[in-house]
N, C-alpha and C positions, 0 to 999 in steps of 0.2 A: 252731446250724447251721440254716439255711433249710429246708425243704422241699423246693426247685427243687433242692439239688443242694449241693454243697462251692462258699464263694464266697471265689476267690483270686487274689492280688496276683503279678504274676512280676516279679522284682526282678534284674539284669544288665543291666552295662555295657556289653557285649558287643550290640550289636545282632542282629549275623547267630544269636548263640547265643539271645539272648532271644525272636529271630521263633522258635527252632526250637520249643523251649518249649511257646512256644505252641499251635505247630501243632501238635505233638506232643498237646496236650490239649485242641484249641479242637472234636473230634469228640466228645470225651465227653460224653455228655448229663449224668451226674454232677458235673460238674464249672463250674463258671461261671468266666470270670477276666474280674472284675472289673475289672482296670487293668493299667499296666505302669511299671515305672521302669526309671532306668539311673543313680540313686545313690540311696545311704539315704536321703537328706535327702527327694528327692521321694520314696522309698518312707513316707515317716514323714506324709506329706501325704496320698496313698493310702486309709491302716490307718483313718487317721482321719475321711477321708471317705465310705468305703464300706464299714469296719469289718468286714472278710472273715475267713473261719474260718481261713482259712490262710496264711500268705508265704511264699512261695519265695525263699531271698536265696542271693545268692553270693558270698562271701567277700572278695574284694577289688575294689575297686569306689572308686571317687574321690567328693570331698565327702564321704563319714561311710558306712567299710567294713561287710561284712559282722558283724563283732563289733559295734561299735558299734551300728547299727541290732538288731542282736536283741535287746540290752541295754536301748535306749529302747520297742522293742515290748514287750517283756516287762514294762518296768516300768509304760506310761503303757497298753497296751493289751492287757490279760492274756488278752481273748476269745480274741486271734487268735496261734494259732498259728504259731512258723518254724520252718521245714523248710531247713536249706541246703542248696546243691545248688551244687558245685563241681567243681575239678577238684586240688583241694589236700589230702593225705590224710597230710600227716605231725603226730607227733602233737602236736607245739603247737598246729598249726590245729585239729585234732580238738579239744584241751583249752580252745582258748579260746573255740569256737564252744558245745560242751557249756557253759563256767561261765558263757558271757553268757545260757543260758537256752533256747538251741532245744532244742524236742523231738525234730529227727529231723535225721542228715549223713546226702546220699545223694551218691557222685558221678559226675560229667556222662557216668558211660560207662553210666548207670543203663538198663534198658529202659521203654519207653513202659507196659508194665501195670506195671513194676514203680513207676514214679513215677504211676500212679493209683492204683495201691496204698496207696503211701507217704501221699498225700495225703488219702485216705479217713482212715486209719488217724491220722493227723497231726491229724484235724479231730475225733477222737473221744477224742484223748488220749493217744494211744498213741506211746509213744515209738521210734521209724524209725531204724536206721543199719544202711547198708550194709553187707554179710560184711565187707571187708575194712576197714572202719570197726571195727565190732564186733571182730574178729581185734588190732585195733590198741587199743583200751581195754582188752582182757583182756592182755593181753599188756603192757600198763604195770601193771594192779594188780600182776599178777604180779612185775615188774622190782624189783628192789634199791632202796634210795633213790638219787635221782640225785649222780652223781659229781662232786664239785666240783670249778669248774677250779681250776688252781691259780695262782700266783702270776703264774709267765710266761703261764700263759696267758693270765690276767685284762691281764698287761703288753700282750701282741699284739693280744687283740681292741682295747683303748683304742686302741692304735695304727692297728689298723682302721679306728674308728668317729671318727679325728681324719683318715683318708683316704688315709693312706698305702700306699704299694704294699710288696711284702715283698721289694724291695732297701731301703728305705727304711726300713724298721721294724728292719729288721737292722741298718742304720747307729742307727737309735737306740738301740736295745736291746744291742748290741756283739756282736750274735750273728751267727752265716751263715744267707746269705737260705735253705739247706735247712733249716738249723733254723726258722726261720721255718716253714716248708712244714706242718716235722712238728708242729709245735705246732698250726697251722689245721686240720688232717686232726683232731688228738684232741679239739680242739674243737668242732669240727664233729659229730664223732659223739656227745659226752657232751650237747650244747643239741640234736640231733636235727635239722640242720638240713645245706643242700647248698652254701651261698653266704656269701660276707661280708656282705653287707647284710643278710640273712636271722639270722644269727648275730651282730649288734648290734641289732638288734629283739627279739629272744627275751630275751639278756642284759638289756637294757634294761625289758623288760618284769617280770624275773626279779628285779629289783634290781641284779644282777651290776654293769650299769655304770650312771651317773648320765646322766638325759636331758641333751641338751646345750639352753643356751640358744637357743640358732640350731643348722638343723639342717644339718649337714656331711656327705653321704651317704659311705658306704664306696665306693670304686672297685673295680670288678670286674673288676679285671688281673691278672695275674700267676696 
């Protein structure tokens, strides 16, 4: 870390959220930010050009997401620090953003000292997560191992993640579109997740289902 101050990268797609960011920390004299992106890919340009003690990334983000870039920063650019800073707090997100390697989840409702806090703290090694971040990892160690779906349900999300609607997955599965319903609802709570598309991403990720060769998004009807 410099002398002149912490020097960091703010990384969101989001423009009006990435001006706030900014401004929110362009008064700090501790602080330098050095660049801006609005996807990994240029964030990954950035690290390497100006080699800052810390990044700020935010979770999802087009061309190469919040996980993925912490993953390439961690591995090709160990100096520097990421810090995410989102608005996404369940715990998949939590869990994937912790295993690609960031030191600190803060998110976007965070206060202005408290993300120069974070940031200081981020730049000296210290590992950063918000209460309610923090509240959300103690509370999985704690949890049971996770419940496995079961048969039908592995049947419905596939049905899901082939884009069908839940009149339609009832007509294939021979079941009623409520049964349908109830089965999404138990799904949904045992992958920790609020959506169809949300909940064949996890699955996907989890091994549950197999990635598709071409990708066929879930529909978010019904």
């Amino acid at each position: 870390m410099s002398g002149e101050g912490v020097r960091i990268v703010v990384v969101d797609d989001h423009t009006v959220m990435r001006a706030g960011v900014v401004a929110l920390l362009a008064g700090e004299d501790s602080i330098e930010i050095v660049g801006e992106a609005g996807d990994g890919r240029a964030a990954l340009d950035l690290v390497e050009r100006f080699a800052p003690d810390v990044a700020l990334v935010d979770l999802r983000m087009p061309v190469l997401d919040g996980v993925a870039t912490t993953a390439e920063i961690v591995a090709r650019y160990p100096r520097t620090r990421v810090l995410i800073l989102t608005t996404y707090d369940t715990d998949a997100d939590i869990e994937r953003g912790v295993e690609a390697g960031a030191i600190g989840y803060l998110l976007k409702d965070t206060t202005r000292q408290q993300l120069v806090d974070a940031v200081h703290a981020a730049a000296r090694g210290e590992t950063v997560l918000a209460p309610r971040v923090a509240a959300k990892l103690v509370a999985r160690m704690r949890r049971p191992a996770q419940e496995p779906l079961t048969d039908r349900e592995t049947d419905v999300l596939a049905a899901v993640a082939d884009g069908l609607t839940n009149a339609e997955i009832g007509r294939r599965l021979v079941i009623a579109e409520a049964t349908v319903k109830t089965h999404l609802l138990r799904l949904f709570a045992k992958l920790d997740v609020n959506d169809r598309t949300r909940a064949v991403v996890v699955a996907m990720e989890r091994g549950l289902l197999p990635r598709p060769h071409s990708s066929s998004p879930a529909r978010a009807t019904d």
